[in-house]
N, C-alpha and C positions, 0 to 999 in steps of 0.2 A: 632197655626197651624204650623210654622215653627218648634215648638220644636216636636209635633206629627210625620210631615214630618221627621226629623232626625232620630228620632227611628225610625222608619216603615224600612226608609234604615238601619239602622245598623241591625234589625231585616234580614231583607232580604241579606245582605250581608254574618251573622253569618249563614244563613238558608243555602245559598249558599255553604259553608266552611263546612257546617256540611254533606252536600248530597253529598261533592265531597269525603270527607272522608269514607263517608258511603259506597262510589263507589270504590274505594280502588284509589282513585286519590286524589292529592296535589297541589294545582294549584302554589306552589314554592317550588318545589321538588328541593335537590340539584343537581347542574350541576356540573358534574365529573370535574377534572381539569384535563391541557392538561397535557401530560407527553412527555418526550425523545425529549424536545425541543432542536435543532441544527444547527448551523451557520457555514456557508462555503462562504471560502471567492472566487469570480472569478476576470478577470483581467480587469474588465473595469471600474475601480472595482463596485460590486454590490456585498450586502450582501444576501445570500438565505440562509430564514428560514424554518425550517419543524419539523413539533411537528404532537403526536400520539391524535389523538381525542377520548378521555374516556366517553364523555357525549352523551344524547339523548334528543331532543328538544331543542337545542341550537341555536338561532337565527343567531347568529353569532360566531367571535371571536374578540377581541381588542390587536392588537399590539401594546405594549406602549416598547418606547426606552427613553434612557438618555445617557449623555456622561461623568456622574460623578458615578453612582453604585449607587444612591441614590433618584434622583430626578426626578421617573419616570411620564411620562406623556400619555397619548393616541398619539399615533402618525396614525395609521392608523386602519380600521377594514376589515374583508373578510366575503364572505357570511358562513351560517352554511354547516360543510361537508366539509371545503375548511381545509388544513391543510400543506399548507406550503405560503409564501409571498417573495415577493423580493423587497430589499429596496437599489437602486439606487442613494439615493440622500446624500450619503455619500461620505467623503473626505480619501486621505494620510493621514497618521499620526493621525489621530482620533480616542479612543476607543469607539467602540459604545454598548451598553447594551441594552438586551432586555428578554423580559417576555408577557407570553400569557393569558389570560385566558376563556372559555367560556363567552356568554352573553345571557340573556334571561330577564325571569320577575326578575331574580335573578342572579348576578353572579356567577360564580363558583371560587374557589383559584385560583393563580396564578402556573405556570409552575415553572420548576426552571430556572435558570438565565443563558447568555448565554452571553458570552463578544466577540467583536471580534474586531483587528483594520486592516483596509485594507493597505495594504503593498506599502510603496512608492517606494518600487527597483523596482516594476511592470511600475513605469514613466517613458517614456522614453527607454523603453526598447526592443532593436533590435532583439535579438533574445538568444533561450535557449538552448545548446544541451547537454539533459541529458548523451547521451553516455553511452548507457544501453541495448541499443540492441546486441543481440549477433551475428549478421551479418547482410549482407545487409546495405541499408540504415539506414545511423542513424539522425533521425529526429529534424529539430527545431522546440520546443516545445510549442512558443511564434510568430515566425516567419514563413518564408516561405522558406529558405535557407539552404535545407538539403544537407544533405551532404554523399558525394559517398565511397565507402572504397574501399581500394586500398589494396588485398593482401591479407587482411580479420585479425586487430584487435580481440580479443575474448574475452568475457566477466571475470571480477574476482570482488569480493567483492569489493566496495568502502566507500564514508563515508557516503553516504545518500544512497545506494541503491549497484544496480549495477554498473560497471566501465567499461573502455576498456584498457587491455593491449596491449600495441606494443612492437614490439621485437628487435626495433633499427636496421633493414639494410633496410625494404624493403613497411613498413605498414605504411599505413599514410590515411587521411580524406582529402576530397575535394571539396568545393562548390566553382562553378564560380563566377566569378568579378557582383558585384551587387550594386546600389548606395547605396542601405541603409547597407552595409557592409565597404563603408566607412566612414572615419569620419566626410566628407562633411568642412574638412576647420576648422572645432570647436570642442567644448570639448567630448571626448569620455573616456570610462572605458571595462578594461576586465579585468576578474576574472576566474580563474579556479583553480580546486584542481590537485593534482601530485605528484606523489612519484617517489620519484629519485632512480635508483638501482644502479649505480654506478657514479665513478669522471673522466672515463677515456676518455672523449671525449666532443667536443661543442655537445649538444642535441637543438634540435627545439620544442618548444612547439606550438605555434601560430603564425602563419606568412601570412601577406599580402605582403609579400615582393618577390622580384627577384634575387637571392644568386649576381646574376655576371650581370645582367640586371635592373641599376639603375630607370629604368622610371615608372618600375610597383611597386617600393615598396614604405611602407607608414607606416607600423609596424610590429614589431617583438618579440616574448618574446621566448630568451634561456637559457639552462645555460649555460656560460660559464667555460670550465675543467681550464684553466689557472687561472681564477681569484677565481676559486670555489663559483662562485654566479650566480642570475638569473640577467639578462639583457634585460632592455626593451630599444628595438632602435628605434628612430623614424625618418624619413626622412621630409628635412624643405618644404617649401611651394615652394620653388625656384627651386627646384628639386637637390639642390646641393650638401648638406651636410647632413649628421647624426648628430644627438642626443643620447646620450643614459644616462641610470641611472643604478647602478647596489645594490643590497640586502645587501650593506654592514653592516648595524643594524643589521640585520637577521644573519651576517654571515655565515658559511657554512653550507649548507645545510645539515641536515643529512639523512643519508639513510637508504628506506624502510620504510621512514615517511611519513605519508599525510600533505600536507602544501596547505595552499592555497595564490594562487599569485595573487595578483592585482594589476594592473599597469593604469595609467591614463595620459591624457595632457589636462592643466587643461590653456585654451587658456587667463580666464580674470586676472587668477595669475599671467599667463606666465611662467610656469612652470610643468615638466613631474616629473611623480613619480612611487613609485612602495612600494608594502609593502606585506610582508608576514605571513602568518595570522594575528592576531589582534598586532602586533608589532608595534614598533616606524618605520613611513616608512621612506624613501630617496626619495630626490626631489634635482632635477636638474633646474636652471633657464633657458628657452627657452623662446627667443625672434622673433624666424624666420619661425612659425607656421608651417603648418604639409601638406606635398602632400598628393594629393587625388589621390592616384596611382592606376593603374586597372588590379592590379595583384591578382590573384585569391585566396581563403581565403584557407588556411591549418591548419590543425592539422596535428604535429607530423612531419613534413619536411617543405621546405621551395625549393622555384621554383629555377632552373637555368637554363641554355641553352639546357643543356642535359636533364637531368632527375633529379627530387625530389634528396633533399643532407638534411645532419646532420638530419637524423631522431633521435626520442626519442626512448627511449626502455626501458620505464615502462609503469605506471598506468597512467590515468587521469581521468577527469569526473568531470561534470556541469561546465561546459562555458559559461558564459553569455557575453553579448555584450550591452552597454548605448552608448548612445549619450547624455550624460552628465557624469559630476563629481559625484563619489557617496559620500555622506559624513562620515566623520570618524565611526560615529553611525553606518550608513549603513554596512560599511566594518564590522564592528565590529560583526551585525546583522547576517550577511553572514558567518562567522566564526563560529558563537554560541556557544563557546569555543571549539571549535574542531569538535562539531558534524555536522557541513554545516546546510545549511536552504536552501534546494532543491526548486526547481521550483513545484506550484508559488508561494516560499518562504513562506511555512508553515511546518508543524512538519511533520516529517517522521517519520519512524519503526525505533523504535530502539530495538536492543536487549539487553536486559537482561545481565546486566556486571559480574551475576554473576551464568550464563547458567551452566548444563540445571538443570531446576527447579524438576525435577523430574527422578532418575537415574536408571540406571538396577541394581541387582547384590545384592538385600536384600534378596534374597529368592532362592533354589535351581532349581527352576520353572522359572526365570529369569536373570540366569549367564549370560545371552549374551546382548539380547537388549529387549528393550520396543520399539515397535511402535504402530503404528495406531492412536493419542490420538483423543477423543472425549470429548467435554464440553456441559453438559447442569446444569439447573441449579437443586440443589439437594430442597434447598428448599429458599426461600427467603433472605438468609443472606449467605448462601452456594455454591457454584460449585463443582457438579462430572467430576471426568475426566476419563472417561473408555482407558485403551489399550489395546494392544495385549501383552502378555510377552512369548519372546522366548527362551529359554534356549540353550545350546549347542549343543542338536540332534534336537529339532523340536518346532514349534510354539505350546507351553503350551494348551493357554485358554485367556480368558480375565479377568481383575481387576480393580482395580480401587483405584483414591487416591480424596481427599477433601480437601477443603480449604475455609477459610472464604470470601467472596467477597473483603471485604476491605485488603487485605493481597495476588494478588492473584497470588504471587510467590512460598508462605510459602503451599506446599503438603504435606499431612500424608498420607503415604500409607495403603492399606488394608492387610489384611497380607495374604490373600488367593486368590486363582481363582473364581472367582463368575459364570463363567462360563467356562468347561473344553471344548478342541478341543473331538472329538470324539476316538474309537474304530481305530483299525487299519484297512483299508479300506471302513470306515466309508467313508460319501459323506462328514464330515466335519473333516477331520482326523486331518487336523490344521487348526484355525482359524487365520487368517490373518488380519479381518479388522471388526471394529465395529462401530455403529451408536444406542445412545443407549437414552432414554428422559422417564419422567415423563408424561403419558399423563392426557389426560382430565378425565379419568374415575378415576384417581389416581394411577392406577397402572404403572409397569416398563416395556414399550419398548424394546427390543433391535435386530436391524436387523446386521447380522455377515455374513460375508465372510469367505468359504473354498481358501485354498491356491491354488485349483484346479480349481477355476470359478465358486461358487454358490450362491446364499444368502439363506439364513435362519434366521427366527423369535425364539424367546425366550418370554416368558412374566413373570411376577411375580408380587406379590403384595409387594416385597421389594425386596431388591436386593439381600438376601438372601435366597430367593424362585424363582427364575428361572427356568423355567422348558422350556425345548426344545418343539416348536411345531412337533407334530407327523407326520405329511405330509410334514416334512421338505425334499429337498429344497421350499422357496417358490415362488425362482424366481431364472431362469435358462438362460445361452444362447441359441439362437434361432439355434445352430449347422451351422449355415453360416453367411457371408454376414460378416459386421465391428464386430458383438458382437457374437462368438461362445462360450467365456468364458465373464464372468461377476463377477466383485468383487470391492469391494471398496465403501457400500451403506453408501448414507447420506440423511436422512428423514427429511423432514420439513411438517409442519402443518400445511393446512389456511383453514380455514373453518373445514368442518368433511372431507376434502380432502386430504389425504397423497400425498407428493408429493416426488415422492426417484429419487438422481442424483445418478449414477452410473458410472464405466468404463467399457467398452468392448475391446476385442480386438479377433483378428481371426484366429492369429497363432498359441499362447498357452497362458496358461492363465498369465505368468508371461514374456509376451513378450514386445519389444518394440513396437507396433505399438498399442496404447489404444487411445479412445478417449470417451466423454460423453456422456452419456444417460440418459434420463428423462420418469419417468413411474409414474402413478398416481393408487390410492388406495382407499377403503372406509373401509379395513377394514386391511391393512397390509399381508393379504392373497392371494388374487387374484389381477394380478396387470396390467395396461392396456398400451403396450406400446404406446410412444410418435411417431406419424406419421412423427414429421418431425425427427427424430431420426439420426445420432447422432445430438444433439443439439448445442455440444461444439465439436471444432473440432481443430486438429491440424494445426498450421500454419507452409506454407512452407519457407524452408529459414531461420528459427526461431532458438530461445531457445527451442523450443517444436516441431521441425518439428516431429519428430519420437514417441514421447509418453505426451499424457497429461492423468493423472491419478490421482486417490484418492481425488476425490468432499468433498466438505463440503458447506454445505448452511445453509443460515442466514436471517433472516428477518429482516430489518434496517427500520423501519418507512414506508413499502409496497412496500420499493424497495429488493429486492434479493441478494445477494451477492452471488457469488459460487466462492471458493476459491479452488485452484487444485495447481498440481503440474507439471512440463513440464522438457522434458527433449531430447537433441538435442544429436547423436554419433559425432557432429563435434567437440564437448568439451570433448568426452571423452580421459580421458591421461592413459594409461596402465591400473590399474587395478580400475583406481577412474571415477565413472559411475556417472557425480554431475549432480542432481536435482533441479529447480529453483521454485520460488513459485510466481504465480499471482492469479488472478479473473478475475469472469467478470459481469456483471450487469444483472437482468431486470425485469419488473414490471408487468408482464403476460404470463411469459415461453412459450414465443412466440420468440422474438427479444432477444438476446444476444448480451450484447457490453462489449468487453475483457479494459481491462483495460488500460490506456494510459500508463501504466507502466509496459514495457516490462515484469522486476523480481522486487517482493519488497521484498524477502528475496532470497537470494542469501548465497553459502557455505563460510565458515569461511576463515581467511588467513591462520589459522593453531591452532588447539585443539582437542574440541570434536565434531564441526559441518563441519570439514573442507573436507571432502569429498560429502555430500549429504545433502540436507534439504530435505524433501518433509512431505506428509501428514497430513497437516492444519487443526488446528481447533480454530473457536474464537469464542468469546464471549464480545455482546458489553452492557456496559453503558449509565444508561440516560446520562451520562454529557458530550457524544459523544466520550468515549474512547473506542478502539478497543483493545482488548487483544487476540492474535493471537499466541498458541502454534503447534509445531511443532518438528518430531522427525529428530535429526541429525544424523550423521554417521563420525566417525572417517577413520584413514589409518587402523587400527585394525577391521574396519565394526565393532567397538561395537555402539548400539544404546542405546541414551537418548532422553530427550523429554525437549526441549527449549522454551523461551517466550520473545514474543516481544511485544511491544504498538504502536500507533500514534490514533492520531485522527480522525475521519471518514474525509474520502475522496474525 
């Protein structure tokens, strides 16, 4: 009877298996694996993960971590549909690994692997200030203790980002007297970068101190012209005497160099130091610990009776403030041989040391400049890059160059126009800007801008068959109001929903006062403006008070990126009209949030980009690398097309 009973079930189980088949159903069908898993680290510290969900029926997901790259375990699970986690219960100094996979009657493969260690300069730590805003207030980034500007600092290329230069008589930064800006009596650290432009005078970099008024100071970091070194003073506990250390290792400074200075009073040594990038530092012994003075924090001068003395008059950028010793490692970390490790202390943009990756000047169609670039992907192992190529009388047409993904500096150019600008008073006599993609149907996209303010479609089933639509324009300005001209489309795709950022602007179409607009599609044709319109808007006071232009958007795991270009007259210098490059976020082109990061590409100190960046285009990796080109402008206005990385954001 029992052996009866067994077959009967296995009978009925195979009968089961056989009718789900027969149903076009599998009841352990595979479950897609997660893809474009991603770790970002914050400052409390907590790690957040977020991975792309490829599967359907999946109960769940399994977060498994390890802290060796090998000996992974279940660590935690989320419901199905859920596609990012936050893992809190991590330490400093720890690398922690992790990997995803669906779960159901079956798993699905694992995700790829994601490492990340949480940063122990974040311990401890008083406050940030990037020093990357181009006026106004410049923010602490960690803190609360921003800081006022005094005369107006201006922004210039730095080593992680943007910088502030001052001009040594008159510019300086100020936040009042604040307890956690002292050192409370015990061990503290500051750090900042600087480029020195000349040896002809004492310069002030940081000072809590009172030039001629002993009772408000407490520290100080300058250089000194007579000894030719930097000098950290410290005032003792008793309010009586100085301390100081000066960069002798380091020796003299050299100029028009970035260095970075760090100085400390390290209370259980009993001993003040100082060191300049990753170098041998200098340490002084101090026995008489350190006043808590309540004189106001500065950049770039230093208080006296009258009025601010010995200001600096170069570069600086990212200042940090501990209330603690950082360790040699640390300093060392913060230096990252030369490239800085920005706040909060993970990878930044860097560019391309051997820019631009793609140049004008192969073709008589493009003796002048390339701009506009666009990236999408060509085919699976591939990236197209569309631009615009101008030649010496007028904007050509567009082209395009390729490149392998794993390579994606190395460009081969097309050797033709794939699409020419129009007729002589044609509505597209010169095309200025492209946004160009492979869609779902398989064929080729491409929405293009007249230099005059229009957009127009193309289609083709390769890129060698482009044909202009016939009702071109197919989107125009509204003749008033922020958008009378419109140029500069960038298309993305969610759903069968076209969704195009654009600029407008209402003067002329190649005016400074642009800003973004958002218009949705079902079919690239007819297109439906965004009510809350402009979306993206100019900030006053800014890098971008007077023109933010040339969108590009991105899909990152269902959040948005839109990467733009901004550009303020208070920077302009005679004939060099420099453009800076941010984003801004959001996850239902609804709400827009600009990026904490005033410019992350900013213009050169002097080459090929040294007058202008602007017109963004990236393209990101599962393994969370951002590849972000961009065309630049020399003092000649010739244009090429550069490339930078970091890691999502």
């Amino acid at each position: 009877m029992v052996w009866l009973l067994g077959r009967i079930g296995l009978l009925v189980m195979l009968s089961s298996r056989l009718l789900a088949a027969a149903a076009g159903l599998d009841a352990e069908t595979p479950l897609g694996a997660p893809t474009q898993l991603l770790g970002t680290l914050t400052s409390t510290p907590t790690i957040e993960l977020s991975w792309a969900d490829n599967s359907t029926g999946e109960t769940g997901f399994s977060i498994e971590r390890c802290t060796d790259g090998v000996n992974y375990a279940e660590y935690d699970t989320v419901g199905a549909g859920v596609t990012s986690y936050s893992d809190s219960t991590v330490s400093a100094g720890t690398t922690y690994y992790y990997r995803v996979r669906a779960t159901g009657s079956v798993y699905s493969a694992y995700s790829n692997t994601v490492s990340l260690s949480p940063a122990t300069l974040l311990t401890s730590l008083v406050g940030h200030w990037r020093l990357d805003e181009a006026s106004g207030t410049r923010y602490d980034a960690h803190g609360s203790n921003d800081l006022t500007q005094h005369n107006g600092p201006v922004p210039w290329e730095g080593v992680t980002g943007t910088a502030n230069f001052f001009n040594g008589t008159a510019q300086y930064l100020h936040a009042a007297d604040a307890t956690e800006l002292r050192s409370g009596g015990s061990d503290f650290t500051w750090s900042v970068w600087v480029k020195l432009q000349d040896r002809n005078s004492n310069r002030t970099i940081i000072s809590k101190w009172n030039y001629d008024i002993g009772d408000g100071s407490e520290y100080l970091l300058v250089y000194r012209s007579s000894e030719d070194r930097f000098r950290f003073l410290m005032r003792d506990a008793a309010n009586a005497n100085n301390a100081y250390v000066e960069s002798d290792n380091h020796g003299s400074p050299p100029l028009y160099t970035w260095l970075l200075v760090t100085f400390w009073y390290d209370s259980t040594n009993e001993e003040i130091g100082i060191q300049v990038n990753d170098g041998t530092p200098d340490t002084v012994a101090h026995t008489t610990g350190v006043n808590e003075g309540t004189g106001d924090l500065l950049f770039a001068a230093q208080n006296s009776t009258s009025s601010p003395a010995a200001f600096w008059n170069s570069t600086m950028e990212d200042a940090s403030f501990w209330h603690r010793v950082l360790t040699s490692d640390e300093r060392a970390a913060l230096y990252n041989d030369g490239a800085g490790l920005p706040y909060p202390f993970m990878e930044q943009w860097n560019k391309y040391a051997s820019n631009p990756v793609v140049e004008y000047g192969a073709y008589a169609w493009d003796n002048f400049q390339l701009r506009s670039p666009d990236i999408a992907e060509y085919d699976e192992n591939t990236w197209v890059m569309f631009f615009v190529a101008q030649s010496t009388t007028k904007f050509e047409g567009i082209s395009y160059a390729t490149a392998p993904k794993s390579d994606p500096h190395n460009w081969t150019r097309h050797t033709s126009l794939i699409l020419a600008s129009g007729t002589t008073g044609a509505w597209d006599e010169e095309i200025a800007g492209v946004s160009g993609f492979k869609d779902t149907d398989g064929d080729w996209k491409i929405l293009y801008c007249s230099n005059e303010g229009a957009i127009g479609l193309a289609t083709g089933s390769s890129l060698a068959s482009l044909t202009k639509y016939a009702s071109n324009p197919v989107f125009e300005g509204t003749g008033s109001d922020w958008e009378e001209y419109v140029r500069h489309p960038s298309v993305i795709k969610v759903g069968s929903t076209y969704h195009m950022f654009y600029d407008g602007r209402k003067s002329q179409p190649r005016g400074w006062d642009g800003d973004i607009g958002h218009a949705t599609s079902t079919d690239l044709i007819n297109w439906t403006r965004d009510l809350n319109n402009p979306v993206i808007e100019r900030s006053a006071s800014a890098w971008e008070e007077d023109d933010i232009t040339a969108p590009f958007a991105i899909d990152i795991n269902g959040t948005y990126y839109i990467f733009y270009a901004g550009y303020s007259h208070d920077l302009q210098s005679g004939d060099k009209w420099p453009h800076f490059i941010s984003y801004v976020t959001t996850t239902d082109f609804v709400t827009f949030t600009k990026s904490p990061h005033a410019c992350i590409i900013t213009p050169g100190d002097g080459g090929w980009d040294d007058w202008n960046v602007a017109e963004p285009t990236v393209m990101f990796e599962a393994d969370g690398t951002l590849h972000l080109y961009y065309d630049g402008t020399n003092s000649s206005n010739e244009g090429n097309i550069g490339y930078a990385t970091r890691e999502l954001p």
